[in-house]
PyMOL commands that place a pseudoatom at each C-alpha (Angstrom):
pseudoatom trace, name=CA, resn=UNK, resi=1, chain=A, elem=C, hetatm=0, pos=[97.287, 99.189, 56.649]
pseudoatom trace, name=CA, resn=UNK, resi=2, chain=A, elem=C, hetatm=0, pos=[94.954, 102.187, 56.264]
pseudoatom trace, name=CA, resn=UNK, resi=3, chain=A, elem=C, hetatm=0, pos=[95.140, 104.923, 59.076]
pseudoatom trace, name=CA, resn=UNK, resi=4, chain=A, elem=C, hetatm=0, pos=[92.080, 104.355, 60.984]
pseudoatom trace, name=CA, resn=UNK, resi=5, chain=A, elem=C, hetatm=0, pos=[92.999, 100.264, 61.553]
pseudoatom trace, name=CA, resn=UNK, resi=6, chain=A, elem=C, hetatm=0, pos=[96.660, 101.411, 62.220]
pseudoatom trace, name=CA, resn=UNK, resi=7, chain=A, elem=C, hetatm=0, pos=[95.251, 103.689, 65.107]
pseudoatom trace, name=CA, resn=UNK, resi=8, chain=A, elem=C, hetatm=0, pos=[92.804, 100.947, 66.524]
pseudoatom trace, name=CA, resn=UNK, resi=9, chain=A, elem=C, hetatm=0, pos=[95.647, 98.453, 66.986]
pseudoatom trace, name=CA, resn=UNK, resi=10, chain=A, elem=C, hetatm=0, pos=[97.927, 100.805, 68.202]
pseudoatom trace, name=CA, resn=UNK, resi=11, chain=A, elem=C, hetatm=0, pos=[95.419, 102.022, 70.929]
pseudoatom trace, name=CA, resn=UNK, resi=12, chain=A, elem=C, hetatm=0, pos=[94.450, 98.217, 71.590]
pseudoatom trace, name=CA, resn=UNK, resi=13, chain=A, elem=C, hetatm=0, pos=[98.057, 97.995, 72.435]
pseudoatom trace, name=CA, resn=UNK, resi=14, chain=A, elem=C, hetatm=0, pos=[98.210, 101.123, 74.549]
pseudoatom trace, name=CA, resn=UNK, resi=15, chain=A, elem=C, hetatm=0, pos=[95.331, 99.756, 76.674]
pseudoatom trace, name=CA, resn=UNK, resi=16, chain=A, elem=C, hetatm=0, pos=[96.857, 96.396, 76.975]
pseudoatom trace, name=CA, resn=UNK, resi=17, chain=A, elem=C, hetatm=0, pos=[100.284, 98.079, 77.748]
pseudoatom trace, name=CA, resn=UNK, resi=18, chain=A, elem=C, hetatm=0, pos=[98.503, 100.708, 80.707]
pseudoatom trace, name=CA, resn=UNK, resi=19, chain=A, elem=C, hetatm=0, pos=[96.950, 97.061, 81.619]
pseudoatom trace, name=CA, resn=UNK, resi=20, chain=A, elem=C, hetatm=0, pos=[100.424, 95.856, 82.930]
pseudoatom trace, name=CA, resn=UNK, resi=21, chain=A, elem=C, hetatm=0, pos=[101.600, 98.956, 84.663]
pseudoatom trace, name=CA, resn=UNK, resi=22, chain=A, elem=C, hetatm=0, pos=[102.297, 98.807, 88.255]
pseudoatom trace, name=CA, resn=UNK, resi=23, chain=A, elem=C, hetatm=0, pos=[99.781, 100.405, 90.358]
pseudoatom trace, name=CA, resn=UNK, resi=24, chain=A, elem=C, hetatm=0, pos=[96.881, 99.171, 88.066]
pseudoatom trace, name=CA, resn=UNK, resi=25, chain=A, elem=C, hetatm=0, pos=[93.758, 98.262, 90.125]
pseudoatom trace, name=CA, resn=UNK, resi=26, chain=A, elem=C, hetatm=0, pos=[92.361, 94.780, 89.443]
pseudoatom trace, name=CA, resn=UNK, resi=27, chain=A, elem=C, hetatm=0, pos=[89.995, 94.861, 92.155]
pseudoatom trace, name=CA, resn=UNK, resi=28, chain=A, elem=C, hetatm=0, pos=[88.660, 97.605, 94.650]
pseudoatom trace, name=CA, resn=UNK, resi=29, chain=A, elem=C, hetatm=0, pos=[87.236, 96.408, 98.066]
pseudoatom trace, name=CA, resn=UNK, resi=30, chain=A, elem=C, hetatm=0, pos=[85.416, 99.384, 98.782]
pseudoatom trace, name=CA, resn=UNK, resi=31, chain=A, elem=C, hetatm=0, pos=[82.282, 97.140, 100.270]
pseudoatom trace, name=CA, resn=UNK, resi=32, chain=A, elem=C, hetatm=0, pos=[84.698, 95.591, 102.829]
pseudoatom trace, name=CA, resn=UNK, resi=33, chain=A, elem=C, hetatm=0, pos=[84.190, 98.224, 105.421]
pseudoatom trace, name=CA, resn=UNK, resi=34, chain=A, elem=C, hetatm=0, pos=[80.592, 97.438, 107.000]
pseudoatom trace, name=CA, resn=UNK, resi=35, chain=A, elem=C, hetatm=0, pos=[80.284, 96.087, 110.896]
pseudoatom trace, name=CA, resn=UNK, resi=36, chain=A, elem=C, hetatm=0, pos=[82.444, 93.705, 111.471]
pseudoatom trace, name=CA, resn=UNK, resi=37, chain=A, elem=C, hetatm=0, pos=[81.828, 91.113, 114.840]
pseudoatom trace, name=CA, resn=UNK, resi=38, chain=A, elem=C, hetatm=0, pos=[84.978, 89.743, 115.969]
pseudoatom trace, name=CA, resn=UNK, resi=39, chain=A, elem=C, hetatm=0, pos=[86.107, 87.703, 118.830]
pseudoatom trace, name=CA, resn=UNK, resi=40, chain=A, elem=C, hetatm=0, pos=[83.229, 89.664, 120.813]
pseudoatom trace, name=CA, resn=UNK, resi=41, chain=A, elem=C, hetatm=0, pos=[83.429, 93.106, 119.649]
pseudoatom trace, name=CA, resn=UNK, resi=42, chain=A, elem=C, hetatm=0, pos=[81.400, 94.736, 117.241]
pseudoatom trace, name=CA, resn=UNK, resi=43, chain=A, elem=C, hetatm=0, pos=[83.609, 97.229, 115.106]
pseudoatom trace, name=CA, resn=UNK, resi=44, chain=A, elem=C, hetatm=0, pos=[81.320, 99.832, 113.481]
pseudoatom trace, name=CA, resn=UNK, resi=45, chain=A, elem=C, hetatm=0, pos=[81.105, 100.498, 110.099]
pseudoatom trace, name=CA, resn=UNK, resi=46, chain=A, elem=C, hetatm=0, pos=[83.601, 103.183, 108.600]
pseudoatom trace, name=CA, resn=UNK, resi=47, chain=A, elem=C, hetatm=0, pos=[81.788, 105.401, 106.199]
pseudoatom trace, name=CA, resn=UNK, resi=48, chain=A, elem=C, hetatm=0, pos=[84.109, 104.692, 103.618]
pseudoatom trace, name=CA, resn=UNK, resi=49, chain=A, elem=C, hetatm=0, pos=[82.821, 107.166, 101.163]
pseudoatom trace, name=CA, resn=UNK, resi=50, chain=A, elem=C, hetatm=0, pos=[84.267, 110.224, 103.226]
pseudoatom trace, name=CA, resn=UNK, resi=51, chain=A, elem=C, hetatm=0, pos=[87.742, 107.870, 102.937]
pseudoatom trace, name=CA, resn=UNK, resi=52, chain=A, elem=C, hetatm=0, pos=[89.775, 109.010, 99.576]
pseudoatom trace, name=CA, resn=UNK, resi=53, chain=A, elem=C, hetatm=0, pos=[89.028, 105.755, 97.291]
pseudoatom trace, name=CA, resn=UNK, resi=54, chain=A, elem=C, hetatm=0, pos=[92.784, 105.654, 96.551]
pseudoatom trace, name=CA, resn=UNK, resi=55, chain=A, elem=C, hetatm=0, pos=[92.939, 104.603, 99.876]
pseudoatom trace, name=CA, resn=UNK, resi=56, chain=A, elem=C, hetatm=0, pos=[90.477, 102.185, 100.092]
pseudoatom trace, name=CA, resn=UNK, resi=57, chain=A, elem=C, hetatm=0, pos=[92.027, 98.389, 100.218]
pseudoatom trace, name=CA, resn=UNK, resi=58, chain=A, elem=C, hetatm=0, pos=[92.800, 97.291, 96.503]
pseudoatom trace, name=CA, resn=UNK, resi=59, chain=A, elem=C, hetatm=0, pos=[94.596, 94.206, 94.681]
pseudoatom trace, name=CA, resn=UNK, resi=60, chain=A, elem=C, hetatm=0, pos=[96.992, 95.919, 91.986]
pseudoatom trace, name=CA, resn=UNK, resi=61, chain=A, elem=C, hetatm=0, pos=[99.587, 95.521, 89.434]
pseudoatom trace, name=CA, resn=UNK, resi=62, chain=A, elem=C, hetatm=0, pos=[102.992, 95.782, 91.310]
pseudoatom trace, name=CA, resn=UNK, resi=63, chain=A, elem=C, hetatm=0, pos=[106.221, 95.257, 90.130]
pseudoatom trace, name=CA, resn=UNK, resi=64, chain=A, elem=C, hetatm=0, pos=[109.158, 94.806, 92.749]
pseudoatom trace, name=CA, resn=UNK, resi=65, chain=A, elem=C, hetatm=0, pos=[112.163, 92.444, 92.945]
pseudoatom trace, name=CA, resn=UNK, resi=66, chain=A, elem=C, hetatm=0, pos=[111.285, 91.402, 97.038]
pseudoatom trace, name=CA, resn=UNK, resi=67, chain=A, elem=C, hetatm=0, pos=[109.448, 87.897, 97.342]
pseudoatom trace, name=CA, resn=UNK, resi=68, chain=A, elem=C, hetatm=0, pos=[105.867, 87.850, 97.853]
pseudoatom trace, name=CA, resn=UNK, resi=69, chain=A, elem=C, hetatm=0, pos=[104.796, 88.073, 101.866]
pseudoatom trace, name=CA, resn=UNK, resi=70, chain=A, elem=C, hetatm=0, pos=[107.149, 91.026, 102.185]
pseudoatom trace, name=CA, resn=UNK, resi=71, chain=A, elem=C, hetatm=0, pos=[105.771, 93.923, 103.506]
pseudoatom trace, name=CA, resn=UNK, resi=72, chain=A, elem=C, hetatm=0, pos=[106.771, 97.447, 101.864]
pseudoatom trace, name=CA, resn=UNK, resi=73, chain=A, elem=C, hetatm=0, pos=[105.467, 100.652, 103.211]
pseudoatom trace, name=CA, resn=UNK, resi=74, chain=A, elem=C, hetatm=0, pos=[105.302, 104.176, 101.444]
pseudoatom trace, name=CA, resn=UNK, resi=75, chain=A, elem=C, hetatm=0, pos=[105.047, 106.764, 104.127]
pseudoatom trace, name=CA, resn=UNK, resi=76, chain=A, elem=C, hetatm=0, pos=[105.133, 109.029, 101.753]
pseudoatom trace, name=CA, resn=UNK, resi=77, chain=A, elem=C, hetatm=0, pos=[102.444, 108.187, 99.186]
pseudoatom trace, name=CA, resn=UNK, resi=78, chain=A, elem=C, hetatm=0, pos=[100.670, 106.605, 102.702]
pseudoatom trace, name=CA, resn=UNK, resi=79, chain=A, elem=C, hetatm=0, pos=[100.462, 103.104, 101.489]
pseudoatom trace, name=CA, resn=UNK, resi=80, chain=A, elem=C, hetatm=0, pos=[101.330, 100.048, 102.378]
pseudoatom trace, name=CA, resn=UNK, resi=81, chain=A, elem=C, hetatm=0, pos=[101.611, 97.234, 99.853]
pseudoatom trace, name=CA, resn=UNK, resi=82, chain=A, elem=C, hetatm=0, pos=[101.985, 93.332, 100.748]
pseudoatom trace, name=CA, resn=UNK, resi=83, chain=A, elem=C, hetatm=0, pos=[103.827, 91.935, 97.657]
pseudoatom trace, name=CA, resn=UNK, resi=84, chain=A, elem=C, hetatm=0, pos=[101.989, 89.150, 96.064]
pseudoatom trace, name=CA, resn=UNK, resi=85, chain=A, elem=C, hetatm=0, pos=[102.757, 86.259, 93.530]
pseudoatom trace, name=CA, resn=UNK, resi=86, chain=A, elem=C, hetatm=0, pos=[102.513, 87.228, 89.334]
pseudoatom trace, name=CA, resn=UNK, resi=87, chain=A, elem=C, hetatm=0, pos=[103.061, 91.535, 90.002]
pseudoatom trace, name=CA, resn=UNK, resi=88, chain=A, elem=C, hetatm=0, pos=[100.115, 91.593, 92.499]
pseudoatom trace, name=CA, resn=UNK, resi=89, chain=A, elem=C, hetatm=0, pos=[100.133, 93.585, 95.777]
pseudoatom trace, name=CA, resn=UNK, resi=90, chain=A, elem=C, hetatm=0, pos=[97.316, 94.024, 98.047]
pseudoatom trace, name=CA, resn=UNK, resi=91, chain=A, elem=C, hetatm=0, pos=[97.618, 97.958, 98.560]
pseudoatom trace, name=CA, resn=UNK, resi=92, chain=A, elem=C, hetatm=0, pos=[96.008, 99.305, 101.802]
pseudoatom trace, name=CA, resn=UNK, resi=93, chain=A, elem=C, hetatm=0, pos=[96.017, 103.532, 102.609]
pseudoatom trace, name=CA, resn=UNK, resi=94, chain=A, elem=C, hetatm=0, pos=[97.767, 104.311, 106.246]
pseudoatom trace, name=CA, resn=UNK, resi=95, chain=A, elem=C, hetatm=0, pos=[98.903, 106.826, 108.340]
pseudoatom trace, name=CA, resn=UNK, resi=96, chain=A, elem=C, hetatm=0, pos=[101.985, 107.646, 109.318]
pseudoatom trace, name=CA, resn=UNK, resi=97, chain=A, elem=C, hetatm=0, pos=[104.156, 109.567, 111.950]
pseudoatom trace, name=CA, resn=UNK, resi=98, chain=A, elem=C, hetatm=0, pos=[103.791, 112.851, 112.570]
pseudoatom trace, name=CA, resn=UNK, resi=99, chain=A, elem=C, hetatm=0, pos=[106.756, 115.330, 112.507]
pseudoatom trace, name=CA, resn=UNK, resi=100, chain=A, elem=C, hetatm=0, pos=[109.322, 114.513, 114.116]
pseudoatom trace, name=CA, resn=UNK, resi=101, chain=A, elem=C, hetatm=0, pos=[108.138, 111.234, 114.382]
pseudoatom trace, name=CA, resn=UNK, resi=102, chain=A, elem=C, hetatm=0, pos=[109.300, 109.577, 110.904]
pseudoatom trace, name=CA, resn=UNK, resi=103, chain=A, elem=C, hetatm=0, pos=[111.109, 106.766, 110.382]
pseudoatom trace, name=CA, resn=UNK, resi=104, chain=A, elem=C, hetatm=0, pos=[112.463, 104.425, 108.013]
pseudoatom trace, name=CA, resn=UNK, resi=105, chain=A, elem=C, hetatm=0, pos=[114.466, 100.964, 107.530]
pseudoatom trace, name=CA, resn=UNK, resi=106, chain=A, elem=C, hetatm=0, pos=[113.873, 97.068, 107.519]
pseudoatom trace, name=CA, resn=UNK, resi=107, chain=A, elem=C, hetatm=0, pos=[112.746, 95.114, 110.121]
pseudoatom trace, name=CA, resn=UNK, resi=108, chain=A, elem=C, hetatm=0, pos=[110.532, 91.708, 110.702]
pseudoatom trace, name=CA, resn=UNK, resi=109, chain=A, elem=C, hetatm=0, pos=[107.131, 90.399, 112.007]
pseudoatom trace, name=CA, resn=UNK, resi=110, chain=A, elem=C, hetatm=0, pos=[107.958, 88.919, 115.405]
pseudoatom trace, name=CA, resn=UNK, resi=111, chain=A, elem=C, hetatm=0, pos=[104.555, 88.977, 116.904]
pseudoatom trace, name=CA, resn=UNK, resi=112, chain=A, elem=C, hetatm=0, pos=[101.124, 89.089, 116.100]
pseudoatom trace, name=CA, resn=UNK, resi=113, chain=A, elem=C, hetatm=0, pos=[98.283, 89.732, 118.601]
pseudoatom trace, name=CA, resn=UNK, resi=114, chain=A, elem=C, hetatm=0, pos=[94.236, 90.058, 118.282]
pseudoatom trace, name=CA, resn=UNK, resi=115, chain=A, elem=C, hetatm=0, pos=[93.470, 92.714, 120.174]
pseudoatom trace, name=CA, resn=UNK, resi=116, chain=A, elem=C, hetatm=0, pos=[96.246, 93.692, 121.630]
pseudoatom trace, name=CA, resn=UNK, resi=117, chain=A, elem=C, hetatm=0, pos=[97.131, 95.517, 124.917]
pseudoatom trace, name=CA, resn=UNK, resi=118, chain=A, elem=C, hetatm=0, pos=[98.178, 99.071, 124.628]
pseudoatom trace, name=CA, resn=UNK, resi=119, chain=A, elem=C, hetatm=0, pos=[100.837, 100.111, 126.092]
pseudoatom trace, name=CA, resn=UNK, resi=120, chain=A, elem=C, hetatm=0, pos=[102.461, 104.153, 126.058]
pseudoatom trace, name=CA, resn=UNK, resi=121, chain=A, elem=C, hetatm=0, pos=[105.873, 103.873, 125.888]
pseudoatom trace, name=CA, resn=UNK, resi=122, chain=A, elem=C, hetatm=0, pos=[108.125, 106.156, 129.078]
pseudoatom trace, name=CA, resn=UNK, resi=123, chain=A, elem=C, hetatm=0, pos=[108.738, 108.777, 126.264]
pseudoatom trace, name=CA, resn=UNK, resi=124, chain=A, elem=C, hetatm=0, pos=[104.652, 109.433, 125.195]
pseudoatom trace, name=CA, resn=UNK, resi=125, chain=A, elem=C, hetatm=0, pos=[104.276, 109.391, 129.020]
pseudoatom trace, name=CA, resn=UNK, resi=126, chain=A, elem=C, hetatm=0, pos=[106.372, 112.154, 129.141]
pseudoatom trace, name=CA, resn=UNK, resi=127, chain=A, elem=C, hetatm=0, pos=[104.917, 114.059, 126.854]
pseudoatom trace, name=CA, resn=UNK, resi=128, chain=A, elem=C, hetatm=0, pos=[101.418, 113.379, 127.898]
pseudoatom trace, name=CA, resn=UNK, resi=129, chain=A, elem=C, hetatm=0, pos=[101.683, 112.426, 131.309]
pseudoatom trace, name=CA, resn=UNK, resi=130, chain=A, elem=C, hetatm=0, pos=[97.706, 111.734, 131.630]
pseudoatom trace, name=CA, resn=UNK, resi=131, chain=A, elem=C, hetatm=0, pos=[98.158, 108.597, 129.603]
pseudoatom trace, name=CA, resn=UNK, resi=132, chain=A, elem=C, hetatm=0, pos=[100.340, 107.678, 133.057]
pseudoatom trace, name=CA, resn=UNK, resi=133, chain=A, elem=C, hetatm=0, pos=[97.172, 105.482, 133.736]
pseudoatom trace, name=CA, resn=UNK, resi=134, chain=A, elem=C, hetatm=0, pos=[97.991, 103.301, 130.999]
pseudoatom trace, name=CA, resn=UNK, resi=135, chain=A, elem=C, hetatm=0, pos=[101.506, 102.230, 132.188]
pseudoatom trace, name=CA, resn=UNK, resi=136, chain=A, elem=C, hetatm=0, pos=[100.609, 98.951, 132.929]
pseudoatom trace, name=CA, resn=UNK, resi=137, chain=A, elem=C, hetatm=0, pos=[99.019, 99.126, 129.745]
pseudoatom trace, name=CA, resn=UNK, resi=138, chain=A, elem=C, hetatm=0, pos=[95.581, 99.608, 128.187]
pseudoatom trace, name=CA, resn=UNK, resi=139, chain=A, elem=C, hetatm=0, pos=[93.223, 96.797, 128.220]
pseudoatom trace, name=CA, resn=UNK, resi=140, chain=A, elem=C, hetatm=0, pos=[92.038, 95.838, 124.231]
pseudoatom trace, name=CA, resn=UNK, resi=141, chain=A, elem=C, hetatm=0, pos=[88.938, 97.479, 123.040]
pseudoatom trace, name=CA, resn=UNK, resi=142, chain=A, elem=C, hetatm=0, pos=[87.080, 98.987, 120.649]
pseudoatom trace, name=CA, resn=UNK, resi=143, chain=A, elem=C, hetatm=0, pos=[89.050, 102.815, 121.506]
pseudoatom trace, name=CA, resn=UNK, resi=144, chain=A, elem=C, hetatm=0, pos=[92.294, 101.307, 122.253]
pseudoatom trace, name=CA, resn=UNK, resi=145, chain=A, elem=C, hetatm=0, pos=[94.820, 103.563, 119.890]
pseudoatom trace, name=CA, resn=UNK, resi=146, chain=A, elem=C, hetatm=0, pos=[96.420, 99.627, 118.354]
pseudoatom trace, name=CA, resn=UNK, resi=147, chain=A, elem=C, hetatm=0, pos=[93.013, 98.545, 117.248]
pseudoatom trace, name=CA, resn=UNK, resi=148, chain=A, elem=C, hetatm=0, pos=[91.810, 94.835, 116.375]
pseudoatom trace, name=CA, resn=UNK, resi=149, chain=A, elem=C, hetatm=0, pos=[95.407, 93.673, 115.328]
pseudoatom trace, name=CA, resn=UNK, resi=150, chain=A, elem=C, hetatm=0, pos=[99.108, 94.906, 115.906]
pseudoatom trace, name=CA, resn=UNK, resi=151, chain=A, elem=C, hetatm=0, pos=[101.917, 93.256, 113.742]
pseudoatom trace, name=CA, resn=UNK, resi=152, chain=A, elem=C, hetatm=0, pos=[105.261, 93.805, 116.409]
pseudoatom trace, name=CA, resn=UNK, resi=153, chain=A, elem=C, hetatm=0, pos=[107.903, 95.048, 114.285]
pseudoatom trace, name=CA, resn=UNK, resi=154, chain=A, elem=C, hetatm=0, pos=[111.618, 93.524, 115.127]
pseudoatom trace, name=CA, resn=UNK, resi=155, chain=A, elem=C, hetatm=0, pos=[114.871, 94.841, 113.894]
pseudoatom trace, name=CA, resn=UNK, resi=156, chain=A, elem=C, hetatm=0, pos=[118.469, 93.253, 114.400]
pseudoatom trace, name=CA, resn=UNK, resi=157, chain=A, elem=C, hetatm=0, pos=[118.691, 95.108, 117.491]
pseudoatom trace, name=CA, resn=UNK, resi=158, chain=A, elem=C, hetatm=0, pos=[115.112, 93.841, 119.262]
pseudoatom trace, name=CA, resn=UNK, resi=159, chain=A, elem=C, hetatm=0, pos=[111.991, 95.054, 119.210]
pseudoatom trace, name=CA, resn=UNK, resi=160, chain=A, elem=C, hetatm=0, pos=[111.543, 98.588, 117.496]
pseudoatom trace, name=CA, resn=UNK, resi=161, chain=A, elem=C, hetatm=0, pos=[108.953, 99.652, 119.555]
pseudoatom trace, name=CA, resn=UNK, resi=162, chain=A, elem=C, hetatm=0, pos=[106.932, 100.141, 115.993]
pseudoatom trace, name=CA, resn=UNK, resi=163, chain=A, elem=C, hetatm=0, pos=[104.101, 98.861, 115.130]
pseudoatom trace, name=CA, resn=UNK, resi=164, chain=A, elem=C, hetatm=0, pos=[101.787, 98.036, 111.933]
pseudoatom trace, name=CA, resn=UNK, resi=165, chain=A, elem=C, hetatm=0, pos=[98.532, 98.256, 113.969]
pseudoatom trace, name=CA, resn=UNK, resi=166, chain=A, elem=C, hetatm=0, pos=[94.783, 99.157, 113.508]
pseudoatom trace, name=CA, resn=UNK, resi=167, chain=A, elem=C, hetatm=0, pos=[92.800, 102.199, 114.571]
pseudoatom trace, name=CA, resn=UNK, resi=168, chain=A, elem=C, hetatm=0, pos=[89.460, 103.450, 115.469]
pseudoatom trace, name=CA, resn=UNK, resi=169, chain=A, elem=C, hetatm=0, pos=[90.228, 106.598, 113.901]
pseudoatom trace, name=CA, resn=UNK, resi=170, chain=A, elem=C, hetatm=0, pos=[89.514, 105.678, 110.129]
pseudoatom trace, name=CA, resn=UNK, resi=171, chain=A, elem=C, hetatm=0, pos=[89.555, 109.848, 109.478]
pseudoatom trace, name=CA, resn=UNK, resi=172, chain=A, elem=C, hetatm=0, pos=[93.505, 109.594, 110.109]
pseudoatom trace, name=CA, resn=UNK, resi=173, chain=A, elem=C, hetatm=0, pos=[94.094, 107.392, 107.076]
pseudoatom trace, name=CA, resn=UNK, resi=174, chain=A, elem=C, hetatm=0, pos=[96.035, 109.426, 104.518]
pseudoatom trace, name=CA, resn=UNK, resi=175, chain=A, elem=C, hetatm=0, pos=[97.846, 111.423, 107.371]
pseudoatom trace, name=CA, resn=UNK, resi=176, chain=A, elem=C, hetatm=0, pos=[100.798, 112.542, 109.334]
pseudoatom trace, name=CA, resn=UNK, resi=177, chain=A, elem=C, hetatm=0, pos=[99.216, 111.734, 112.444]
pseudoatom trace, name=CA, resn=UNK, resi=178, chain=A, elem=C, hetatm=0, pos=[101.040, 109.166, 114.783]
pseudoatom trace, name=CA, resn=UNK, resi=179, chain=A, elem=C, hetatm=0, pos=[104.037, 108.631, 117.009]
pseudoatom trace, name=CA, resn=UNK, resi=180, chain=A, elem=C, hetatm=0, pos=[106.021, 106.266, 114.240]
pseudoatom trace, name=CA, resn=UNK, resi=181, chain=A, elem=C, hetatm=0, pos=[103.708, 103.317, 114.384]
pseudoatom trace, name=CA, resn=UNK, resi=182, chain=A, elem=C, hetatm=0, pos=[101.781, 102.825, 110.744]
pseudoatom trace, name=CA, resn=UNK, resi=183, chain=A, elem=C, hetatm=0, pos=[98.309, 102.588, 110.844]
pseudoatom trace, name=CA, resn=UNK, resi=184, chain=A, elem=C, hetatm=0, pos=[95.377, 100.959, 109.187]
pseudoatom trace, name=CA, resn=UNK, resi=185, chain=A, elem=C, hetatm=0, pos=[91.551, 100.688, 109.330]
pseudoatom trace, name=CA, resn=UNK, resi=186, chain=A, elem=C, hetatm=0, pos=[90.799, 97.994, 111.636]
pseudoatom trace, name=CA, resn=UNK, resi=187, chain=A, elem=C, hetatm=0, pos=[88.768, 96.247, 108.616]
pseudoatom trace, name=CA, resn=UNK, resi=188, chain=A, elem=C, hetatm=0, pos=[91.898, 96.499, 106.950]
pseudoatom trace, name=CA, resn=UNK, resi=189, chain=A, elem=C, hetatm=0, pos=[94.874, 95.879, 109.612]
pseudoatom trace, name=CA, resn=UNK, resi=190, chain=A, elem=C, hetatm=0, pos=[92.378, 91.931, 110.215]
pseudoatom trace, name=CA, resn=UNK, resi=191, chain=A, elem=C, hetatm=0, pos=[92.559, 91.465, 106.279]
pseudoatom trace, name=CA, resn=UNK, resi=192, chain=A, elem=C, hetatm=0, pos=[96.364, 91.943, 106.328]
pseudoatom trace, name=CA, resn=UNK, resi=193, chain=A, elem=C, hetatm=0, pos=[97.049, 90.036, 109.551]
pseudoatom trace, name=CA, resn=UNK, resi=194, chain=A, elem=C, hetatm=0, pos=[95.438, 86.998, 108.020]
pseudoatom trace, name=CA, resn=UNK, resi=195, chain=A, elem=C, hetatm=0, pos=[97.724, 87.483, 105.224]
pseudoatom trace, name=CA, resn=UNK, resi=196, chain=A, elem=C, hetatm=0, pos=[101.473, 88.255, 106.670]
pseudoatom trace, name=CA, resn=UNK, resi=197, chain=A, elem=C, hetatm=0, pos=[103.173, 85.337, 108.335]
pseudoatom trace, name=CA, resn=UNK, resi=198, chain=A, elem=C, hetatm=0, pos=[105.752, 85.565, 110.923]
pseudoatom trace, name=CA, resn=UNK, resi=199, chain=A, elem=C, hetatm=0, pos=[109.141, 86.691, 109.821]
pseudoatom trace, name=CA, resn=UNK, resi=200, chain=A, elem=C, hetatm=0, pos=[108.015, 88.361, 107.160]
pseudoatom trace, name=CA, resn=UNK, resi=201, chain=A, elem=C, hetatm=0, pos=[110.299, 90.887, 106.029]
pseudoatom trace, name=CA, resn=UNK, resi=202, chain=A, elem=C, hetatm=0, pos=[108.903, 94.991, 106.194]
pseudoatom trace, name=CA, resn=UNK, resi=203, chain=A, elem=C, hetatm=0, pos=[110.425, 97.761, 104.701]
pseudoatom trace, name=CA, resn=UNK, resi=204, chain=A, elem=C, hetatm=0, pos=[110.010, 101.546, 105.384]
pseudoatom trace, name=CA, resn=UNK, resi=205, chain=A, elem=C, hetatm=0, pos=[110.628, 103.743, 103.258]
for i in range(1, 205): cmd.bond("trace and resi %d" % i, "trace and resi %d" % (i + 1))
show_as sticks, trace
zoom trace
């Protein structure tokens, strides 16, 4: 074999090897992000081109030993991946607790609600004591702080009090910005509710 052919294949195999590697996007949803009507609201279009496209919702080569439907969030890297079958995730950008805030460990999907009430925890109140209004709970909408979904996270203890949850504030994604709950786009947090089930498993890490 004569230098130049030798250096073909051996790039053909590069590409096919860079194919495989985990992270990989196979498809970018970057057009997923116009109006959206649902169940009576209308949820305005995020202008997704001031959102860092590594943080727009992709399908990706993954490699992971958990089963598919589990749940694995990077608050570091500020994504969340739902493992898929054949080394596929669907990889969404979040944001994630503030300082102070962080946390970490496995729990479950207990609950899932569509627009879900809001309600501050006796700690937040504390700290913000005009959001004492809201301690019966804030009524769902299109500024409610959970969004168009919330995923109830569940530990072997009870409920966590964390959430995976949506949010009107689509400029957030890619920050240290909440109390401990993990949030999404609200395009993005109704694409992965229709996905998890119940009981799925979620890690933080």
């Amino acid at each position: 074999m004569t230098f130049k052919p030798f250096a073909i294949a051996m790039a053909v195999m590069l590409s096919a090897v860079l194919a495989g590697c985990s992270g990989t996007a196979i498809r970018t949803y970057s057009m997923s992000y116009g109006s959206v009507k649902d169940a009576g609201y209308q949820l305005p279009r995020i202008p997704i081109s001031r959102v860092p496209g590594k943080f727009h919702r992709q399908l990706i080569r993954y490699e992971t030993d958990e089963k598919p439907g589990t749940v694995i969030v990077d608050t570091g890297a500020k994504f969340l991946y739902l493992v898929m079958e054949d080394g596929r995730a669907m990889r969404y950008g979040i944001g994630v607790g503030r300082e102070g805030f962080e946390w970490s460990g496995t729990a479950r999907v207990a609950m899932k609600r569509e627009w879900p009430t809001w309600t501050p925890p006796s700690e937040m109140i504390k700290r913000e004591p005009k959001l004492a209004k809201y301690r019966g709970g804030m009524r769902p909408g299109l500024d409610n702080p959970l969004g168009a979904r919330a995923l109830y996270l569940f530990n072997k203890n009870g409920d966590t009090g964390y959430r995976l949850h949506g949010s009107p504030e689509w400029n957030s994604i890619g920050g240290n910005v909440s109390s401990g709950c993990i949030r999404l786009m609200n395009q993005d947090i109704i694409d992965l509710y229709d996905r998890v089930s119940i009981g799925a498993k979620v890690i933080v890490k």
